[in-house]
C-alpha positions in Angstrom: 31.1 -13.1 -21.4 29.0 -11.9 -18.3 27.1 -8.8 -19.1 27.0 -5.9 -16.7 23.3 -6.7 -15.1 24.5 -10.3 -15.2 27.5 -8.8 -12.8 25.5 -6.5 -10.5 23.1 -9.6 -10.0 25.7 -11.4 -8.5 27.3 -8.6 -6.6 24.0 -8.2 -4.9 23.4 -11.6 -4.3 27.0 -11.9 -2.4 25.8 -9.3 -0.4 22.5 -10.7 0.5 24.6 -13.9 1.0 26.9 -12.3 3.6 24.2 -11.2 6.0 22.3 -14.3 5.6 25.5 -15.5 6.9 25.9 -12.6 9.6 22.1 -12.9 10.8 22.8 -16.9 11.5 25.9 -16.3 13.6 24.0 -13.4 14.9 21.6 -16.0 16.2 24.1 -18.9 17.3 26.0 -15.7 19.5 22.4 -14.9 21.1 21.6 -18.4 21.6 25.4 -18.8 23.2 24.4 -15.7 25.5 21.2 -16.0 26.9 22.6 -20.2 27.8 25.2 -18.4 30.2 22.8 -16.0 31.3 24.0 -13.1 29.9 20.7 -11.5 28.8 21.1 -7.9 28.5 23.7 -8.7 26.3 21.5 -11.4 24.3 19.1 -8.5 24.1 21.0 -6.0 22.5 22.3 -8.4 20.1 19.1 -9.8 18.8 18.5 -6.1 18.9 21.0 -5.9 16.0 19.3 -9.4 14.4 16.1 -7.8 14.4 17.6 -4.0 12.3 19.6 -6.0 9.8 16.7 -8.6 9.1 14.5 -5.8 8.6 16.6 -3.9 6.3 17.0 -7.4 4.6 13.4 -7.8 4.1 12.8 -4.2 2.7 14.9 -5.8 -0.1 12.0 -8.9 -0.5 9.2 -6.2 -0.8 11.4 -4.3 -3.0 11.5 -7.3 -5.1 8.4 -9.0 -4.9 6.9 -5.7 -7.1 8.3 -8.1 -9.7 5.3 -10.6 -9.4 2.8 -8.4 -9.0 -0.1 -9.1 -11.6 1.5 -12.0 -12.9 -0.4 -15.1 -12.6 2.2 -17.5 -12.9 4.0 -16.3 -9.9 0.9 -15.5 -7.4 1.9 -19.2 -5.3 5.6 -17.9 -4.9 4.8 -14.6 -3.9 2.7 -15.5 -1.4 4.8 -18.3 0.0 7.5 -15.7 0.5 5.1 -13.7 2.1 3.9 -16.3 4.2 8.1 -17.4 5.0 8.5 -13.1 5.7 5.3 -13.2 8.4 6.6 -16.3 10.3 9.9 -15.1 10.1 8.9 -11.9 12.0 6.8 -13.5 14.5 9.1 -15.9 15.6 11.4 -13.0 16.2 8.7 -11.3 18.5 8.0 -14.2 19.9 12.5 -14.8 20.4 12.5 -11.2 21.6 9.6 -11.7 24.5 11.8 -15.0 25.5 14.8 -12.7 26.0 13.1 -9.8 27.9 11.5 -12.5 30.3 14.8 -13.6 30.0 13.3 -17.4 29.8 16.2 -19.5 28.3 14.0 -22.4 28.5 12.5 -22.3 25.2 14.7 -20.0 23.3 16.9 -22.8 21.8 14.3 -24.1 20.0 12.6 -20.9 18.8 16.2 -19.7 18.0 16.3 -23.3 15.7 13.0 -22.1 14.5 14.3 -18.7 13.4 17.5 -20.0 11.7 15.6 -22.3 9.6 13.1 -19.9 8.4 16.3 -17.8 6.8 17.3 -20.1 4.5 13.7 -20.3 2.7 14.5 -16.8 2.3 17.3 -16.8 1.3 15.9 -19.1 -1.4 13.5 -17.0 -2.3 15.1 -14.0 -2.4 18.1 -15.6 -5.0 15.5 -16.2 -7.3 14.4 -12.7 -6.9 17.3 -11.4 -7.4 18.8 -13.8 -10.2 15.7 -13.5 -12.3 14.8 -17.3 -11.8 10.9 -16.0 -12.7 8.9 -16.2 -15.6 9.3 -12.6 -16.6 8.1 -10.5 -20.0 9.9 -7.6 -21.5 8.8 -5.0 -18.7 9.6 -7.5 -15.6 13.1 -7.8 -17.0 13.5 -4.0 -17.4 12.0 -4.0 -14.3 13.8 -6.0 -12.4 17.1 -4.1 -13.7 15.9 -0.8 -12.1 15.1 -2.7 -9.2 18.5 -4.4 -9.1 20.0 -1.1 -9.4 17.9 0.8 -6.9 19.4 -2.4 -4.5 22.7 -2.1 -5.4 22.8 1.7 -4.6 21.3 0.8 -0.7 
């Protein structure tokens, strides 16, 4: 029988799941736009990318309270923060492509970019599926935080 945090778990995670899924189209249809020269277009959508990945990472920090002052998880926290700070400098870096409107790179920094997502996506399913070492207080913990989510 699945318990009730067992349920809002995975109700988050589907939605997490879903704009993982929305941001990667998001960044085949500005990749598609900017190749027929359609910039102002390309820019407004990565425009959109770049709101709904940041709302997406407010959830990681949200999350990554959980491995604060644990030991055990000090190499995963920081590899997601390391993932989070390349993910948003390859999207300044995307964004100064499209407003020089240079098409010459942006494939492969668009590549770049839609790589980077699914290490965070990764991540953030452990996060959010309590795959982590946690004591009594990390798992009530994490239930607030799971709840706080849900409620966004």
């Amino acid at each position: 029988m699945r318990t009730w945090g067992s349920r809002i778990e995975d109700q988050i995670w589907r939605q997490l799941e879903s704009e993982h899924r929305r941001l990667r189209a998001a960044l085949v249809d500005v990749g598609e736009l900017a190749a027929a020269g359609s910039f102002e277009t390309a820019r407004k959508r990565f425009g959109a990318f770049r709101v709904n990945l940041e709302r997406h990472l407010v959830a990681d920090q949200k999350l990554l309270v959980l491995c604060e002052n644990n030991r055990k998880l000090e190499r995963f926290r920081v590899r997601v923060r390391r993932n989070r700070q390349s993910i948003l400098e390859q999207t300044e870096q995307v964004w100064a492509q499209l407003c020089q409107e240079n098409v010459n790179r942006l494939p492969l920094m668009l590549a770049r970019l839609g790589r980077l997502i699914p290490e965070n996506e990764a991540a953030q399913r452990r996060l959010i599926l309590a795959d982590l070492p946690l004591n009594s207080e990390g798992r009530r913990l994490h239930r607030e935080l799971l709840l706080q989510l849900g409620a966004i």
